[in-house]
KOLGU-4560 file (N, C-alpha, C; in nm, 3 decimals, padded with zeros to 5 digits):
<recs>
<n_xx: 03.121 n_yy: 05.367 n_zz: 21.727 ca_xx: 03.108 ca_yy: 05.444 ca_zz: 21.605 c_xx: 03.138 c_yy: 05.590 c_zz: 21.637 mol: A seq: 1 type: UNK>
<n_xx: 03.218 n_yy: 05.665 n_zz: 21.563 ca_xx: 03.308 ca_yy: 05.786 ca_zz: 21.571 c_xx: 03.156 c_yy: 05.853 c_zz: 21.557 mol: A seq: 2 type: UNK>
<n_xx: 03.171 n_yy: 05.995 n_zz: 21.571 ca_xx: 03.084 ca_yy: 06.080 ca_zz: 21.542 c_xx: 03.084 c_yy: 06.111 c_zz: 21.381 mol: A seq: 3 type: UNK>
<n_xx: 03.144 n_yy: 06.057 n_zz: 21.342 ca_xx: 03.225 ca_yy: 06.110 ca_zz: 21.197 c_xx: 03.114 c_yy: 06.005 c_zz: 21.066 mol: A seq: 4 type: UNK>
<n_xx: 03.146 n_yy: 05.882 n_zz: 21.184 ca_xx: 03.079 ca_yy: 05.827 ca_zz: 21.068 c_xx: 02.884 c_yy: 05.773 c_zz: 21.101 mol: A seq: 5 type: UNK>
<n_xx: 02.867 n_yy: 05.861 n_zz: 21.179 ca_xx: 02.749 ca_yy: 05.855 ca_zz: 21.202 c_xx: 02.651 c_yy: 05.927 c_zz: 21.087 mol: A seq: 6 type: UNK>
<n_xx: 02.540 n_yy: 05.847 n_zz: 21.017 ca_xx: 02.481 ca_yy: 05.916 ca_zz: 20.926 c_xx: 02.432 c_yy: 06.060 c_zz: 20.950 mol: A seq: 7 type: UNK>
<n_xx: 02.455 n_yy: 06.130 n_zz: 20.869 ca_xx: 02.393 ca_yy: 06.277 ca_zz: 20.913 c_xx: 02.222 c_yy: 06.270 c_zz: 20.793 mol: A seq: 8 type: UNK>
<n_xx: 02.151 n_yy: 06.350 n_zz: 20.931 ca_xx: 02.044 ca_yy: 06.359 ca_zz: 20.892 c_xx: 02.027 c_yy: 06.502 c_zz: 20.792 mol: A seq: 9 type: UNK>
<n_xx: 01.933 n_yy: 06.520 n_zz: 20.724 ca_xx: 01.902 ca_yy: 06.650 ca_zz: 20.615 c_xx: 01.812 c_yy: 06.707 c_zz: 20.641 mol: A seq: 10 type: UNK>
<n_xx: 01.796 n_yy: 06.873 n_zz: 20.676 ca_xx: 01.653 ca_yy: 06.944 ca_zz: 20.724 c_xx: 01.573 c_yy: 06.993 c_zz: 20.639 mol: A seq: 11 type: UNK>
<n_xx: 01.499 n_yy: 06.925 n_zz: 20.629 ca_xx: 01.445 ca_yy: 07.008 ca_zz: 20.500 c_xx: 01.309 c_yy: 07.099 c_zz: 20.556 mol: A seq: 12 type: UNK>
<n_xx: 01.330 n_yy: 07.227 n_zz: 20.506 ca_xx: 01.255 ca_yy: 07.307 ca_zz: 20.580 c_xx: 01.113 c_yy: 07.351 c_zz: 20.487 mol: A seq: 13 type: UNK>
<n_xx: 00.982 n_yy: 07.428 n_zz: 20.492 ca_xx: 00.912 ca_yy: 07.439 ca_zz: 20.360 c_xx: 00.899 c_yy: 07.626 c_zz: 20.423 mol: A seq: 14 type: UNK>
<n_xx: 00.908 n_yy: 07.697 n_zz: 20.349 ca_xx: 00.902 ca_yy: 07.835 ca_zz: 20.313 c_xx: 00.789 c_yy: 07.828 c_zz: 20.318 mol: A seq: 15 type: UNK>
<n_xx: 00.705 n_yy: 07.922 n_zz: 20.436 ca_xx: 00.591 ca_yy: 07.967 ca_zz: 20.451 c_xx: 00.540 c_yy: 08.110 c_zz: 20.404 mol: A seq: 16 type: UNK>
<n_xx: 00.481 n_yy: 08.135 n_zz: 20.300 ca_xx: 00.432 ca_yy: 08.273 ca_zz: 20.319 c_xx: 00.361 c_yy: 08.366 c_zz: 20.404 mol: A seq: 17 type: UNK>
<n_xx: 00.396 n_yy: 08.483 n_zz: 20.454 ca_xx: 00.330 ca_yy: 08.537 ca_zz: 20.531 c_xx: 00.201 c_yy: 08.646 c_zz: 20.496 mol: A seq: 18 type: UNK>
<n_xx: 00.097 n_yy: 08.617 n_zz: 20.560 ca_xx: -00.020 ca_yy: 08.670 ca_zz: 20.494 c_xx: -00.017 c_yy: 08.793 c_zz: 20.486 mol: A seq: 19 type: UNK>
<n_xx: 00.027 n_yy: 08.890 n_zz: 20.571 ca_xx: 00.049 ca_yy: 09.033 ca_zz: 20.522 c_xx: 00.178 c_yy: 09.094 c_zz: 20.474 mol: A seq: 20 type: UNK>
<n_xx: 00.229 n_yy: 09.002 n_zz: 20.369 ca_xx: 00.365 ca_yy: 09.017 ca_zz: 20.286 c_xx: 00.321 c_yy: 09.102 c_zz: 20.152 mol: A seq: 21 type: UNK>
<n_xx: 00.336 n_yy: 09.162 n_zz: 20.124 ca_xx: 00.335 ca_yy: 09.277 ca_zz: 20.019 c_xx: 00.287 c_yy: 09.229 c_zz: 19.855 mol: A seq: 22 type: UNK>
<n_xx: 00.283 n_yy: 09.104 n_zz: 19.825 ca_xx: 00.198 ca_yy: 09.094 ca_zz: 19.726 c_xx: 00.060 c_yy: 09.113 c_zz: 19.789 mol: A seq: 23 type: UNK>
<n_xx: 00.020 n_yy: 09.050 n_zz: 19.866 ca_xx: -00.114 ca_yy: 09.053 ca_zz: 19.966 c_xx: -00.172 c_yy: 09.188 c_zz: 19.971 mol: A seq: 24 type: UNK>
<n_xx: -00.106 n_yy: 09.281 n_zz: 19.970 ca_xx: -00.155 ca_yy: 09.422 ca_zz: 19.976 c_xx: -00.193 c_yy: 09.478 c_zz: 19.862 mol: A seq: 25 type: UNK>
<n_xx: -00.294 n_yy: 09.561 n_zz: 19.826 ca_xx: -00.365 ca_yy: 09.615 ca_zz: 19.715 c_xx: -00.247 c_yy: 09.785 c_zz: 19.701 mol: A seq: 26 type: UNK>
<n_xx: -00.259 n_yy: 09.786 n_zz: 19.589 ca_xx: -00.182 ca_yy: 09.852 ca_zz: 19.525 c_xx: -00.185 c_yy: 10.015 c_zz: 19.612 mol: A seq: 27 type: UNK>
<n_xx: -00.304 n_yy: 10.059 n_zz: 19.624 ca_xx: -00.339 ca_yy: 10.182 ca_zz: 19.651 c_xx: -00.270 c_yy: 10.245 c_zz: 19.823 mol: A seq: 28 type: UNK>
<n_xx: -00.215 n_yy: 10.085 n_zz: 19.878 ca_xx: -00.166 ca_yy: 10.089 ca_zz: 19.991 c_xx: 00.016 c_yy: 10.160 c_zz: 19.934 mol: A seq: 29 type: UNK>
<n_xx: 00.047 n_yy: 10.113 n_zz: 19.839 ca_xx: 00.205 ca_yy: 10.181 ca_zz: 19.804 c_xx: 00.122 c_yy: 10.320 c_zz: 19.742 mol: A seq: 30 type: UNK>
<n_xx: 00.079 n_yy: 10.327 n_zz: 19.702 ca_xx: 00.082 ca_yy: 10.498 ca_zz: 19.643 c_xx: 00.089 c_yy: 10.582 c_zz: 19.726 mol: A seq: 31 type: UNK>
<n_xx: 00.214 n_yy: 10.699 n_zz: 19.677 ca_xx: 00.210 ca_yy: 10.831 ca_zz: 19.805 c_xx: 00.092 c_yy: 10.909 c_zz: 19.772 mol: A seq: 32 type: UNK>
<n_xx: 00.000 n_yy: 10.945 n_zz: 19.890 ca_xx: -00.019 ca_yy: 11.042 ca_zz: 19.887 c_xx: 00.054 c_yy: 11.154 c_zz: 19.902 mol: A seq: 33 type: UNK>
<n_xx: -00.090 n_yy: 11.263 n_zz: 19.812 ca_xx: -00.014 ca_yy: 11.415 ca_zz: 19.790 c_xx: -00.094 c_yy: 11.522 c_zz: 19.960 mol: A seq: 34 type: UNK>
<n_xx: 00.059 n_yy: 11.569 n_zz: 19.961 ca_xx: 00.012 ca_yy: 11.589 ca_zz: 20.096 c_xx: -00.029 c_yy: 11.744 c_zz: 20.096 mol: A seq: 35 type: UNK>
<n_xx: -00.102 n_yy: 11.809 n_zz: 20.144 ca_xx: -00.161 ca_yy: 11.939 ca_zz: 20.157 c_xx: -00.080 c_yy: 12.046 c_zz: 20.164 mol: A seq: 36 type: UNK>
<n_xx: -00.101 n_yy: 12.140 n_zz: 20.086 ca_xx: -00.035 ca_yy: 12.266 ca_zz: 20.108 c_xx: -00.045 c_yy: 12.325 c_zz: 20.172 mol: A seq: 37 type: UNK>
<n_xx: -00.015 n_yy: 12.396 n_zz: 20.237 ca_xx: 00.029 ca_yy: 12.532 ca_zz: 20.397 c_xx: -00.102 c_yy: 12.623 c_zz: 20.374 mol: A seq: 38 type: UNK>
<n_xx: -00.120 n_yy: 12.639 n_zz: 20.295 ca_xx: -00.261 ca_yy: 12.740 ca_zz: 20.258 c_xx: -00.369 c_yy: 12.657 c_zz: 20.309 mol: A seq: 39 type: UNK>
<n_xx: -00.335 n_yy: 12.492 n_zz: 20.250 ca_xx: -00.499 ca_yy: 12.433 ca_zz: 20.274 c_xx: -00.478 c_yy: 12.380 c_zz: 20.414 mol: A seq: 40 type: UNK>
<n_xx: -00.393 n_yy: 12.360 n_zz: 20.489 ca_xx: -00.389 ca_yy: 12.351 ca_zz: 20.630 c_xx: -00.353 c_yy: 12.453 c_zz: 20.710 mol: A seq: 41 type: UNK>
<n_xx: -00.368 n_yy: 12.557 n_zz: 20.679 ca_xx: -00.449 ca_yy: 12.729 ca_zz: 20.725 c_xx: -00.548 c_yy: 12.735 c_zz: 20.803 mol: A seq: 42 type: UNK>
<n_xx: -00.630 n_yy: 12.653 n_zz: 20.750 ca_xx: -00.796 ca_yy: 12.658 ca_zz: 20.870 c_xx: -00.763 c_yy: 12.572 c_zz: 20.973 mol: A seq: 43 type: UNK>
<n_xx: -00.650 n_yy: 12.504 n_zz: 20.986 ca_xx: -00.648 ca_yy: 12.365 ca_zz: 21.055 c_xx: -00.577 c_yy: 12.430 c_zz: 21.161 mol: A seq: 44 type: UNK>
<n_xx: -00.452 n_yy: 12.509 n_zz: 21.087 ca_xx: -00.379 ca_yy: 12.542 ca_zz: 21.222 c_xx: -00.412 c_yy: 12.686 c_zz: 21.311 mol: A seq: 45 type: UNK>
<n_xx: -00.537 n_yy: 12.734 n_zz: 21.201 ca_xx: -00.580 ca_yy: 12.839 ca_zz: 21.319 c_xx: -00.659 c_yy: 12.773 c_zz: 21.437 mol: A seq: 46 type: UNK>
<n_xx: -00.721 n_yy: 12.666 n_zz: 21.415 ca_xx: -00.828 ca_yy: 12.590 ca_zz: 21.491 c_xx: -00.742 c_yy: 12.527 c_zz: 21.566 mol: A seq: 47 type: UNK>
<n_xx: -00.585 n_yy: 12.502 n_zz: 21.565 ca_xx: -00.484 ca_yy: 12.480 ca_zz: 21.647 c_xx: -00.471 c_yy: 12.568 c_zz: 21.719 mol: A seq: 48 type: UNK>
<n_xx: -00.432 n_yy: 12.752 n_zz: 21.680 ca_xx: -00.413 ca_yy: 12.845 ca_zz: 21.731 c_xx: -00.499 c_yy: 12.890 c_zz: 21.811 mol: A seq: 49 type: UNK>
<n_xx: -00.611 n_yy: 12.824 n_zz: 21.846 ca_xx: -00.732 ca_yy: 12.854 ca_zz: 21.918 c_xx: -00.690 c_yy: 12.743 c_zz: 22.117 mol: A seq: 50 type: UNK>
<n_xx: -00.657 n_yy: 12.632 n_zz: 22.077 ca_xx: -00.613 ca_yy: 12.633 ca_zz: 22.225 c_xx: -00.493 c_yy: 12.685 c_zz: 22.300 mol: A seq: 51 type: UNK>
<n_xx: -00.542 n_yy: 12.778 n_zz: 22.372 ca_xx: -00.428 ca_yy: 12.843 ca_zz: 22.452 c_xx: -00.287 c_yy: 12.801 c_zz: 22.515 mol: A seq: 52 type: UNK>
<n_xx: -00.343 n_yy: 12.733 n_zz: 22.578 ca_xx: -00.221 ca_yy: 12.621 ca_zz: 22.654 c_xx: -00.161 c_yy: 12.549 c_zz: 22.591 mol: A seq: 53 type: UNK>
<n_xx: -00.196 n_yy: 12.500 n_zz: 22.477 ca_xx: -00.076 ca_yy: 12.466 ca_zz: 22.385 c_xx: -00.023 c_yy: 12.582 c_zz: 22.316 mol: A seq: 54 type: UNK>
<n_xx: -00.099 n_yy: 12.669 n_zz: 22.283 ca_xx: -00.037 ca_yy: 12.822 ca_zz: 22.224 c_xx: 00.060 c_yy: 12.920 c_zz: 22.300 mol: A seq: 55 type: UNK>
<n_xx: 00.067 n_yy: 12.855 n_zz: 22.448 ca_xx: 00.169 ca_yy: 12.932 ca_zz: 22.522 c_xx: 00.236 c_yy: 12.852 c_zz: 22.550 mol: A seq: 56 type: UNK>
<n_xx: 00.264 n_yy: 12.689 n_zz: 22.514 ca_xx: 00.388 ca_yy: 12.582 ca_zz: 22.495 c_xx: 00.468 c_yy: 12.637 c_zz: 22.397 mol: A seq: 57 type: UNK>
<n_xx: 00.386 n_yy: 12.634 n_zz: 22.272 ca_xx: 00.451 ca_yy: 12.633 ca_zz: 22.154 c_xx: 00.559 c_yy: 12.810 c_zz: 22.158 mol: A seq: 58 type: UNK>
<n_xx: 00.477 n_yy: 12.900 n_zz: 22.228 ca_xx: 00.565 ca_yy: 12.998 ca_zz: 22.211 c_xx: 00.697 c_yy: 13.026 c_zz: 22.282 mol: A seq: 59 type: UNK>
<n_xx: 00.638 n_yy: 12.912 n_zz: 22.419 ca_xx: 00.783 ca_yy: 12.962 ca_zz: 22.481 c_xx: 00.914 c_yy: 12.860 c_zz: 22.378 mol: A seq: 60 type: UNK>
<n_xx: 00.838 n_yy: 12.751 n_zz: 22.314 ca_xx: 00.938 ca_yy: 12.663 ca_zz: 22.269 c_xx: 01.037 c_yy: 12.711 c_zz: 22.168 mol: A seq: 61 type: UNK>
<n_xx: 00.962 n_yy: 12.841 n_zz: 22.066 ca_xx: 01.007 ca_yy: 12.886 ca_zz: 21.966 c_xx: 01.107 c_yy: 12.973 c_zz: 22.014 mol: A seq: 62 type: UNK>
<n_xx: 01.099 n_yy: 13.009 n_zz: 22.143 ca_xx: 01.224 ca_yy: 13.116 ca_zz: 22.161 c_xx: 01.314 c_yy: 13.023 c_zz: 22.263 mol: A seq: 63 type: UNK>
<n_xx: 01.327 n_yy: 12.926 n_zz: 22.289 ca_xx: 01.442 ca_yy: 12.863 ca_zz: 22.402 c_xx: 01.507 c_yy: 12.787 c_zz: 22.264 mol: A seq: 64 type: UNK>
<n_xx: 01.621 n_yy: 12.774 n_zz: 22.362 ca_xx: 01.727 ca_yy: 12.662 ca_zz: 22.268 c_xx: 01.697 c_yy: 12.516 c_zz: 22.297 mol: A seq: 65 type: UNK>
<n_xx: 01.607 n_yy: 12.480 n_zz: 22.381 ca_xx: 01.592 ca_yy: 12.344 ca_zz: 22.411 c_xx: 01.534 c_yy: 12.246 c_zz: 22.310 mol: A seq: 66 type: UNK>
<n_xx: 01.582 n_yy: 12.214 n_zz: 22.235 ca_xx: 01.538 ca_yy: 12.114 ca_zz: 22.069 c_xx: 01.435 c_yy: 12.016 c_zz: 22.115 mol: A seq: 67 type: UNK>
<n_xx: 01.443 n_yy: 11.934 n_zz: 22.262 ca_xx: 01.388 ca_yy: 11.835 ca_zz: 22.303 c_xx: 01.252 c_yy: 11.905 c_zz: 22.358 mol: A seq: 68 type: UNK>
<n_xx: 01.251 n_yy: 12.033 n_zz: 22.411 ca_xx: 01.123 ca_yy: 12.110 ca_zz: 22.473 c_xx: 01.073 c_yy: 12.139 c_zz: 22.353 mol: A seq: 69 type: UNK>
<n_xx: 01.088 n_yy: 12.197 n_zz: 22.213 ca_xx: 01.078 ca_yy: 12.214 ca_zz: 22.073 c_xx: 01.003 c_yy: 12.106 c_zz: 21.983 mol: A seq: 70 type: UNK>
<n_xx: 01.083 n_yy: 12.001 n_zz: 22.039 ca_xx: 01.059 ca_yy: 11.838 ca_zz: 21.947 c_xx: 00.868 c_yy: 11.819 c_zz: 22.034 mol: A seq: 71 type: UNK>
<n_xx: 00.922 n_yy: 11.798 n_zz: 22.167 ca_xx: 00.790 ca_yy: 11.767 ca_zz: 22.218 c_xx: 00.670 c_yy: 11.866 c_zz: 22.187 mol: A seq: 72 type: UNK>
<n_xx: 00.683 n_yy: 12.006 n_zz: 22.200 ca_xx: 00.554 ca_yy: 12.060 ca_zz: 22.140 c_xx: 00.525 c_yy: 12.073 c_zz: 22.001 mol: A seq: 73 type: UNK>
<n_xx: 00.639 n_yy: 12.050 n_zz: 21.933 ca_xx: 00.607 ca_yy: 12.038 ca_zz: 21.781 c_xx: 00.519 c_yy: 11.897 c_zz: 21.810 mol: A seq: 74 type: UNK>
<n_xx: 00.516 n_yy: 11.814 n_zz: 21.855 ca_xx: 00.467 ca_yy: 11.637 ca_zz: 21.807 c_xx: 00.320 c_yy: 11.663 c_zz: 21.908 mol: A seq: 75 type: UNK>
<n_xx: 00.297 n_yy: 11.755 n_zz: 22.017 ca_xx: 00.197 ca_yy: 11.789 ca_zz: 22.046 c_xx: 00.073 c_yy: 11.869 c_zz: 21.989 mol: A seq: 76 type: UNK>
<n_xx: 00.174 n_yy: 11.910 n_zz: 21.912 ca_xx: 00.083 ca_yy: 12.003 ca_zz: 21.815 c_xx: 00.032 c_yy: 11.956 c_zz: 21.675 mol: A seq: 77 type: UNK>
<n_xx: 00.123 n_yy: 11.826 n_zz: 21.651 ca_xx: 00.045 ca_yy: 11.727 ca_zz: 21.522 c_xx: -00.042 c_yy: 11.606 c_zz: 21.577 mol: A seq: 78 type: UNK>
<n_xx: -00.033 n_yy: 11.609 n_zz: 21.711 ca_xx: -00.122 ca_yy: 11.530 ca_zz: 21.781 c_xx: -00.245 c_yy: 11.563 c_zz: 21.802 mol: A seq: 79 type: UNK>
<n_xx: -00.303 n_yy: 11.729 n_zz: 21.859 ca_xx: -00.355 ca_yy: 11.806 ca_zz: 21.829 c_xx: -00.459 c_yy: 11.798 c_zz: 21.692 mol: A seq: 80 type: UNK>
<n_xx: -00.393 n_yy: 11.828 n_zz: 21.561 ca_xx: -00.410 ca_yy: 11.901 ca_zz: 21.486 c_xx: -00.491 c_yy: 11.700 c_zz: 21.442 mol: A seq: 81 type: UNK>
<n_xx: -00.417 n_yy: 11.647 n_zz: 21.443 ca_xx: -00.496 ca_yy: 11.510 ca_zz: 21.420 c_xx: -00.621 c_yy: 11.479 c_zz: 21.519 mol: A seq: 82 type: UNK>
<n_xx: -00.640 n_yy: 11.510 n_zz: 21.626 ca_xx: -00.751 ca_yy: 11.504 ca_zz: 21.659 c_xx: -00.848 c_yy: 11.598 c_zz: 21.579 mol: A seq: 83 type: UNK>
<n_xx: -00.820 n_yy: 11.700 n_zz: 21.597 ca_xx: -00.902 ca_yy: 11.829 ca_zz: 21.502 c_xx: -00.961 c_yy: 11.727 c_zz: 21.356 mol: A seq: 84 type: UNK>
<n_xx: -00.867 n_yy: 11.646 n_zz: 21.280 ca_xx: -00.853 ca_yy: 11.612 ca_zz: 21.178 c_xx: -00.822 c_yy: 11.487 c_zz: 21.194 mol: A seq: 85 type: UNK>
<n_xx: -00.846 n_yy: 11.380 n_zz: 21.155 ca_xx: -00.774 ca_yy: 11.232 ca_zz: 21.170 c_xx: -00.663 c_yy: 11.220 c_zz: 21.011 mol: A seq: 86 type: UNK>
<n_xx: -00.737 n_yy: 11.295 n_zz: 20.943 ca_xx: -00.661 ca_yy: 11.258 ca_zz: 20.804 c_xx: -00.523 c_yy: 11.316 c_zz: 20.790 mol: A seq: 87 type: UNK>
<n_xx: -00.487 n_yy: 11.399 n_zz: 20.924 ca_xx: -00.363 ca_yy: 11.447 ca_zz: 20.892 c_xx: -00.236 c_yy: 11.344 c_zz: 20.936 mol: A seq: 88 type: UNK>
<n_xx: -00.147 n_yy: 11.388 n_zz: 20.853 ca_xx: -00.015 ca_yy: 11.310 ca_zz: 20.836 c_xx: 00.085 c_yy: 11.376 c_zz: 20.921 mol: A seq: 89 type: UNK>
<n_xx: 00.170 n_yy: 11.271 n_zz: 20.933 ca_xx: 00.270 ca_yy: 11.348 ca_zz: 21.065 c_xx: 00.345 c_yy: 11.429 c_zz: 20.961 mol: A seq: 90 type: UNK>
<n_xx: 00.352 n_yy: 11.464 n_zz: 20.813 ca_xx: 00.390 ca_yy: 11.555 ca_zz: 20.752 c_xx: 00.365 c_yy: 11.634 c_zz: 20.758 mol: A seq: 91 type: UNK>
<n_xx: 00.216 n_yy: 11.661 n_zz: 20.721 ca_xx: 00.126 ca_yy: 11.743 ca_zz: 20.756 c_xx: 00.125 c_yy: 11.855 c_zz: 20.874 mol: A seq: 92 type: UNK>
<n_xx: 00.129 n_yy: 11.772 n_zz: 20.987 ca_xx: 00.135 ca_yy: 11.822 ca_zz: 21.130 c_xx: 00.279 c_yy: 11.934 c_zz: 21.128 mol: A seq: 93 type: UNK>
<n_xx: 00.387 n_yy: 11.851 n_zz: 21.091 ca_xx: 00.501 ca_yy: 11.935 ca_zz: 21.056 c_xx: 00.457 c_yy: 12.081 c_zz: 20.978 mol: A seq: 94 type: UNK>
<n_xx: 00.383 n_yy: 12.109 n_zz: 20.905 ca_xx: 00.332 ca_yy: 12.179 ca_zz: 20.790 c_xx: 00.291 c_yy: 12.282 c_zz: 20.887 mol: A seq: 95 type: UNK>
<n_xx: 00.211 n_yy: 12.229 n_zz: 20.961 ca_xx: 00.135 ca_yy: 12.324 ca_zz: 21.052 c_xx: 00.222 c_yy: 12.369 c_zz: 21.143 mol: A seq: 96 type: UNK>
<n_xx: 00.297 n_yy: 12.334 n_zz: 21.221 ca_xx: 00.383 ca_yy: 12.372 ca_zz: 21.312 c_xx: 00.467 c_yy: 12.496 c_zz: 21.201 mol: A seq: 97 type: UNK>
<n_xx: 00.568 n_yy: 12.492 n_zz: 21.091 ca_xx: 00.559 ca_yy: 12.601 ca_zz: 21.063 c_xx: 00.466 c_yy: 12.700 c_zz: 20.969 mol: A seq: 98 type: UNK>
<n_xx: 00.308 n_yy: 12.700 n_zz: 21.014 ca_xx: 00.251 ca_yy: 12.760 ca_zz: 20.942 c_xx: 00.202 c_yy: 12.866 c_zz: 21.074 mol: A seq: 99 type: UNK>
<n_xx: 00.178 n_yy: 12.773 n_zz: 21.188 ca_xx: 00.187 ca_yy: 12.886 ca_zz: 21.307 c_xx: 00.313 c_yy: 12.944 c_zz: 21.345 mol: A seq: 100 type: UNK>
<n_xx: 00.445 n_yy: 12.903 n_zz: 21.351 ca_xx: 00.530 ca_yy: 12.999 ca_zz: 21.339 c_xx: 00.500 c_yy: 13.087 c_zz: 21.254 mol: A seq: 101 type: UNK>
<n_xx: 00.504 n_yy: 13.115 n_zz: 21.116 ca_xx: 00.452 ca_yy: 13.225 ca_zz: 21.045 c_xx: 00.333 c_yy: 13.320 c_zz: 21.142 mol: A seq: 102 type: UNK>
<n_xx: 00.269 n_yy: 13.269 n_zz: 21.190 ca_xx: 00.125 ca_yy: 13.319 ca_zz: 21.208 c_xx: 00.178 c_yy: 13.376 c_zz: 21.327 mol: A seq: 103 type: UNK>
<n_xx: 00.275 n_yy: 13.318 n_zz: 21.431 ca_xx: 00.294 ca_yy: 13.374 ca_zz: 21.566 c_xx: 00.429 c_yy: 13.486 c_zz: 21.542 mol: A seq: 104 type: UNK>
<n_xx: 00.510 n_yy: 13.471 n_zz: 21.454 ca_xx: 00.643 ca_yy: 13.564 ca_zz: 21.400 c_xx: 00.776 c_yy: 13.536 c_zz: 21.517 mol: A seq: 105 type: UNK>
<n_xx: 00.836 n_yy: 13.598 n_zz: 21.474 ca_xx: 00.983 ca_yy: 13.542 ca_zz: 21.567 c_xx: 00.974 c_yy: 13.570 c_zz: 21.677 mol: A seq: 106 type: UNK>
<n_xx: 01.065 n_yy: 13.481 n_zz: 21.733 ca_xx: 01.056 ca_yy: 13.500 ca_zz: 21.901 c_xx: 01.109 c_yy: 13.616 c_zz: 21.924 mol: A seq: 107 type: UNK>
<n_xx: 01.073 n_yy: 13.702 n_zz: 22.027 ca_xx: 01.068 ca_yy: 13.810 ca_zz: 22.126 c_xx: 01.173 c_yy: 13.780 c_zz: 22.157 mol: A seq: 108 type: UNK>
<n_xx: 01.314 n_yy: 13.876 n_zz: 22.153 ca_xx: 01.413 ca_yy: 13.870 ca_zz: 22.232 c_xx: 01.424 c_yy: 13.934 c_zz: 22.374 mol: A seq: 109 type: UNK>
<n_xx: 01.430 n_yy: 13.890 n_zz: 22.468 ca_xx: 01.427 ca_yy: 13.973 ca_zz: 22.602 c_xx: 01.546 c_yy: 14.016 c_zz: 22.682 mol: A seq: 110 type: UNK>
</recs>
C-alpha cells in the first residue's frame, strides 16, 4: 500500500484558555494612570539630590557625551527615587531626572 492511499488521520486539537488572558483581568488593570507633575515630584527629587554619590554620577553624566554613561545614571536615579518611593513609575523617574537637571543647571564647560 502506497503512502498515498494510506488513510490519513485528523488532529483535532481543543483551544485552551489561558488564565491570565485579558478578559481575566479586572478593568482597573488597563486604566492609565495619571502620572505626577514635576512640581509634585519636587520633594522626591530633592530627597534624590540629597545622596551625594549619585549626585556626583549624575553631574559628571550631564556634561560628557557618553549617552550609555547618561542612560545608566539616568535608570539609577529612577531606581533610587523608587526606593525613596515604590509608587514611582519609570515615567516618573524620567520626570525627576529632568527636574534635577533644572535644579543642578547646565553643565560647566571646562
Amino acid at each position: 500500500m502506497d503512502d498515498r492511499d494510506k488513510p490519513r488521520g485528523i488532529a483535532i486539537g481543543r483551544i485552551r484558555r489561558r488564565s491570565s488572558s485579558a478578559p481575566d483581568l479586572p478593568l482597573e488593570h488597563f486604566r492609565r494612570k495619571r502620572s505626577r507633575t514635576q512640581a509634585e515630584l519636587e520633594p522626591i527629587a530633592r530627597r534624590v539630590a540629597e545622596n551625594t554619590t549619585l549626585m556626583q554620577q549624575f553631574r559628571a553624566a550631564i556634561g560628557s557625551e557618553n549617552r550609555d554613561r547618561a542612560r545608566e545614571v539616568s535608570e539609577a536615579v529612577g531606581r533610587y527615587a523608587q526606593e525613596l518611593d515604590p509608587t514611582i513609575t519609570y515615567d516618573e523617574g524620567t520626570n525627576i531626572v529632568l527636574t534635577l537637571m533644572k535644579m543642578v543647571g547646565p553643565p560647566s564647560k571646562q
